[in-house]
C-alpha positions, -999 to 999 in steps of 0.1 A, spaced: -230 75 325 -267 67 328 -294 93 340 -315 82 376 -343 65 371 -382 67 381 -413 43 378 -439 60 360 -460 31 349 -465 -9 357 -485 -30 331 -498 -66 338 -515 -82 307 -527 -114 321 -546 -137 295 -554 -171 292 -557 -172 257 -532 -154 241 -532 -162 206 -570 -170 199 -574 -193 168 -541 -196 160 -523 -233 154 -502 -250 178 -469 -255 171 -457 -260 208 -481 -279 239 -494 -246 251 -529 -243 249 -559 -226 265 -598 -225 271 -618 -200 288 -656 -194 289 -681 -173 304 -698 -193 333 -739 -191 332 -743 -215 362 -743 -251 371 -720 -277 357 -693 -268 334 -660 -286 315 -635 -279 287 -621 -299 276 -591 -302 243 -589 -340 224 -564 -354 202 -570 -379 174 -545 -405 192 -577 -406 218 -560 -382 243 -590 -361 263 -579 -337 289 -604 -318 307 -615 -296 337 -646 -294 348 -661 -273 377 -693 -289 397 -708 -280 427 -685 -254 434 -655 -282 433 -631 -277 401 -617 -307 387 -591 -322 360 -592 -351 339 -566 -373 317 -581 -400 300 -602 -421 331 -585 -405 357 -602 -377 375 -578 -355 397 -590 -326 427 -570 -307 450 -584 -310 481 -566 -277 493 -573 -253 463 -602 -271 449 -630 -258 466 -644 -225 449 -661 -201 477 -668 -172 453 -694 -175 425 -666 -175 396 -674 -156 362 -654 -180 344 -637 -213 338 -598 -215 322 -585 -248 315 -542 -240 303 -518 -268 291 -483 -253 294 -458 -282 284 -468 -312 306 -493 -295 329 -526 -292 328 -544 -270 351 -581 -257 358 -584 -220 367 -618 -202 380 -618 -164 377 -634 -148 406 -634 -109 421 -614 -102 391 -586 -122 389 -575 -159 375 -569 -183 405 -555 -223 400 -577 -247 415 -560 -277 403 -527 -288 384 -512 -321 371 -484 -332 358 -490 -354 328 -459 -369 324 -467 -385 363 -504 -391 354 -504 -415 327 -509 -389 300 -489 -384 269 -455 -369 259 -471 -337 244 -436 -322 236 -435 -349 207 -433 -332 175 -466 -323 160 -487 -336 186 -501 -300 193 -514 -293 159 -540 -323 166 -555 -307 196 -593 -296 195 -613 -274 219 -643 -287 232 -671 -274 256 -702 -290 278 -725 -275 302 -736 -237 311 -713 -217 292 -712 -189 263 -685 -166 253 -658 -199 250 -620 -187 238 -595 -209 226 -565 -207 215 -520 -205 222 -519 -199 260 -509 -158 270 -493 -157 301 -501 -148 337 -470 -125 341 -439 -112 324 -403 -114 332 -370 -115 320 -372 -90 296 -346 -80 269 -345 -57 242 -348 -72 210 -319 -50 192 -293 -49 160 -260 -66 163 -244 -31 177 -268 -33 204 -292 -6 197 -332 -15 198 -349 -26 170 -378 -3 166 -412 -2 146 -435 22 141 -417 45 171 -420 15 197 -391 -7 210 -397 -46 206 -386 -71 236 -386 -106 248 -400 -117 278 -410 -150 290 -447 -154 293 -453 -172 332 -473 -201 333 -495 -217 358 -465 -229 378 -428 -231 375 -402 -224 355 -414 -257 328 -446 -240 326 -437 -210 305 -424 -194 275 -407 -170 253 -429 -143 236 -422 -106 219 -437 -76 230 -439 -42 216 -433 -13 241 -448 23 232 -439 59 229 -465 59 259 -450 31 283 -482 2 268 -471 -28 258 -485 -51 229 -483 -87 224 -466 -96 190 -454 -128 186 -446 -161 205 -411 -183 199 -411 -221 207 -378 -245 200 -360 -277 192 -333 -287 209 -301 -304 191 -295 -336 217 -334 -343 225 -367 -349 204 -396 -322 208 -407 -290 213 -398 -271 244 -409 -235 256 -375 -225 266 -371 -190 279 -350 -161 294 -341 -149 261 -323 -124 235 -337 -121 198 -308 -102 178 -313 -85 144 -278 -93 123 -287 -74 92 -252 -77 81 -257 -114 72 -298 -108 72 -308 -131 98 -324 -132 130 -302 -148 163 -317 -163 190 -299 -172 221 -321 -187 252 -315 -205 285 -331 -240 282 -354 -239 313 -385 -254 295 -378 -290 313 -359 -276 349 -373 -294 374 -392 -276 403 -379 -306 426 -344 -299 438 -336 -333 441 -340 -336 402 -317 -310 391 -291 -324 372 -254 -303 362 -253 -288 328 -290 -293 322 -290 -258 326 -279 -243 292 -279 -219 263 -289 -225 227 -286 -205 198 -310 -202 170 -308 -187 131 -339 -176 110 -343 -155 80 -380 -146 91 -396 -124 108 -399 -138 142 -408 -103 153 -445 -110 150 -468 -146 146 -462 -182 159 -420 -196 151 -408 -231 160 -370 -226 161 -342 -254 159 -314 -247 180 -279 -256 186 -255 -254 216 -236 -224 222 -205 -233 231 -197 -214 266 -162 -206 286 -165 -201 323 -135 -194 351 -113 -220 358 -111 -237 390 -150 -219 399 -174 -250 391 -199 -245 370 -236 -266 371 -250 -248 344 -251 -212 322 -287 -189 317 -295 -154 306 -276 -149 274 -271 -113 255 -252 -106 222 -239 -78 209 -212 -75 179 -183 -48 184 -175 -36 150 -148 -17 159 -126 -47 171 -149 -74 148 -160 -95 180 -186 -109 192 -197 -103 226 -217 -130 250 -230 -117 286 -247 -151 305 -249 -159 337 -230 -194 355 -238 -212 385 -216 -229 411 -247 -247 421 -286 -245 421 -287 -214 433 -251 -194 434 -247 -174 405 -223 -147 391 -221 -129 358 -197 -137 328 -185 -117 297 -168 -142 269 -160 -128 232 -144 -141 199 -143 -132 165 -175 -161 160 -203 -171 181 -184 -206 181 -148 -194 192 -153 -173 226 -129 -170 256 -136 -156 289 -136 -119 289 -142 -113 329 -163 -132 354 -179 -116 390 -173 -144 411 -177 -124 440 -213 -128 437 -233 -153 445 -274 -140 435 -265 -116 405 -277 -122 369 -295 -105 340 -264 -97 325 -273 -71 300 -242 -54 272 -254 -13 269 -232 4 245 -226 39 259 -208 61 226 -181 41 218 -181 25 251 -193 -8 262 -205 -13 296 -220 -45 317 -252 -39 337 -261 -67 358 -286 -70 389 -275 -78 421 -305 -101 439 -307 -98 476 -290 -131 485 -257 -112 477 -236 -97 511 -251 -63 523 -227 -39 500 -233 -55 467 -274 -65 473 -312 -50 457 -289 -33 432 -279 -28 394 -243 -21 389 -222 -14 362 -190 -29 348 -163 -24 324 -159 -58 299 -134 -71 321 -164 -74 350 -146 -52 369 -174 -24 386 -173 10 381 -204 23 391 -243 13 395 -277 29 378 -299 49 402 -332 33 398 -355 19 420 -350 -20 429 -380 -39 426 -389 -72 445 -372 -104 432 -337 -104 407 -353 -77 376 -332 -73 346 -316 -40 340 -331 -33 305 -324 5 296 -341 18 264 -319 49 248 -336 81 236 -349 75 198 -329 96 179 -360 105 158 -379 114 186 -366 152 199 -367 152 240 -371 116 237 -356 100 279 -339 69 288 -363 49 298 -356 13 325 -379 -14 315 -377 -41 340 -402 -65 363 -409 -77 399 -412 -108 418 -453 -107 421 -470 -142 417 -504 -141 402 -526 -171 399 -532 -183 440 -512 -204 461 -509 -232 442 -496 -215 415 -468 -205 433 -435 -186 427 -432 -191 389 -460 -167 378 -440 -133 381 -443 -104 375 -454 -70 366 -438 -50 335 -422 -18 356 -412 12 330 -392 38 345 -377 73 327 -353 96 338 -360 117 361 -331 147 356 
């Protein structure tokens, strides 16, 4: 059904500042500057007399919201001469970075919504921030915060599920890691070459419909419905989950869906969002629903919905649901035989649809480090041969352009590896890993 597959390249574009210059629509900011010795801080400022700052003394890196002056006592201390200084508000956190032997480590993070500061998700309250610098420094960037890793990565395509190219290269979404867990990233767009590199294009922030704000919710799928010439955006509301287990909260977890009659394929987009309305199996609890992917069937005129459900925080399964609107869906077919399995991808194959998933490690031993394939009644019928990297990665496969004689299949996926240090932890994954066919 599908070739076997090969890794032939892994990309890693890791940057601060992603967006330099450009205005904030969302509380995701950044600073960096060239170190030239002694004491340095950046800091960004707010006309409602926020200041948040990091500054890096005497070797000791240090954050501050308003008069309070906060310093890991683990991370803090810098034993390598760093070239630079980052300072990164993702959301609620701020966090001071030092880059050193070539590569971005965090030397400090605080929660703002625990340290007196203020609710930067309120709407507007970005567009008021200014950068601002003191000490030994030159070369000073500022601008949207990039990311420190990339992961969850889905083809941006047309309703009938095949990718929406320009210029020869294949667009997707991936959320862009932050400093931190899962509340510390975003959702961005990314162009993906006839020769496997990858190019930043756009960033995607949004509203929700029962809470004030603006939230960098991720895990998402951007569809082009040219039939009705619009943009869909479906994503998994995982901008406020709480790294604490003992905050997680039942259908917190959720997805939203999103309209727009711009270009959201390139530039800065604030999206409101409604709740898409989701079936999953009776009698199987269900705490809360992530990784949505659309895909209209114009042979039977229905929509199809692959997502993911979770008995609890984490045992997960995938589900198919379809209807003849995005607001009238039944369950199609449901895995709940597995408990570590999402990324549930629709890959139309000739007339043919087919359900790729990817089955984590947490599974039993049969069904683990694996990306099988099922008919639309969840039901498997085969897997893809292709490596398994680290962590849960998405089964993305990219057809051969039709324009493009000998074009391959080509897998684009990612991997579980942090970036960032220790105290950055688990949420900073991972590498970009293209494979082609190898027949």
């Amino acid at each position: 059904m599908l070739p076997p597959f090969e890794i032939v390249a892994r990309r890693r574009p890791i940057a601060l500042v992603g967006t330099p210059d450009a205005p904030l629509l969302a509380p995701y900011a950044a600073i960096d500057a060239r170190l030239d010795g002694g004491r340095a801080e950046l800091a960004l400022t707010h006309p409602d007399g926020t200041r948040l700052a990091v500054a890096l003394d005497d070797g000791r890196a240090s954050l501050t919201v308003g008069d309070r002056v906060v310093r890991s006592r683990r991370h803090g201390r810098v034993k390598v001469a760093p070239e630079r200084l980052g300072l990164t508000l993702t959301g609620s956190h701020l966090a001071v970075l030092t880059h050193e032997t070539d590569r971005w480590v965090v030397r400090g993070r605080v929660d703002l919504r625990e340290a007196g500061g203020p609710d930067t998700r309120a709407a507007g309250w970005a567009a008021g921030l200014t950068a601002a610098a003191e000490g030994d420094i030159a070369d000073l960037r500022a601008g949207g915060f990039g990311q420190l890793g990339l992961r969850d990565i889905r083809l941006v395509s047309h309703a009938d599920g095949t990718p929406y190219r320009v210029g020869g290269a294949v667009l997707f979404t991936a959320t862009s890691a932050g400093p931190g867990f899962f509340d510390t990233a975003h959702t961005s767009v990314w162009a993906l070459t006839r020769d496997d590199e990858i190019e930043h294009r756009a960033d995607l922030w949004f509203g929700r419909p029962d809470a004030p704000g603006v939230y960098g919710d991720h895990a998402t799928h951007l569809l082009r419905d040219d039939a009705h010439d619009r943009w869909l955006v479906t994503t998994s509301t995982w901008s406020d989950f709480p790294a604490d287990k003992r905050e997680r909260v039942a259908g917190r977890l959720r997805i939203t869906l999103a309209e727009s009659r711009d270009d959201l394929t390139s530039g800065q987009h604030l999206l409101p969002t409604r709740e898409l309305p989701l079936p999953t199996p009776d009698g199987v609890p269900s705490v809360g629903v992530w990784d949505p992917h659309l895909a209209f069937d114009a042979a039977t005129g229905a929509w199809l919905v692959g997502y993911v459900s979770a008995r609890r925080f984490f045992d997960f399964h995938p589900v198919l649901a379809s209807g003849p609107t995005l607001d009238d869906l039944t369950l199609r077919g449901a895995a709940t035989e597995r408990r570590a399995t999402e990324g549930t991808t629709l890959v139309r194959l000739g007339d043919t649809w087919r359900v790729l998933a990817s089955d984590g490690r947490d599974n039993r031993r049969a069904i683990r480090a694996r990306f099988p394939i099922f008919d639309t009644s969840l039901r498997e019928i085969g897997a893809l041969a292709a490596p398994y990297p680290i962590n849960i990665p998405w089964p993305t496969v990219v057809p051969p352009d039709p324009d493009v004689p000998g074009d391959e299949w080509r897998l684009v996926t990612f991997n579980g590896r942090p970036a960032g240090g220790a105290l950055a932890g688990y949420g900073t994954h991972g590498d970009v890993v293209i494979m082609r066919s190898d027949s």
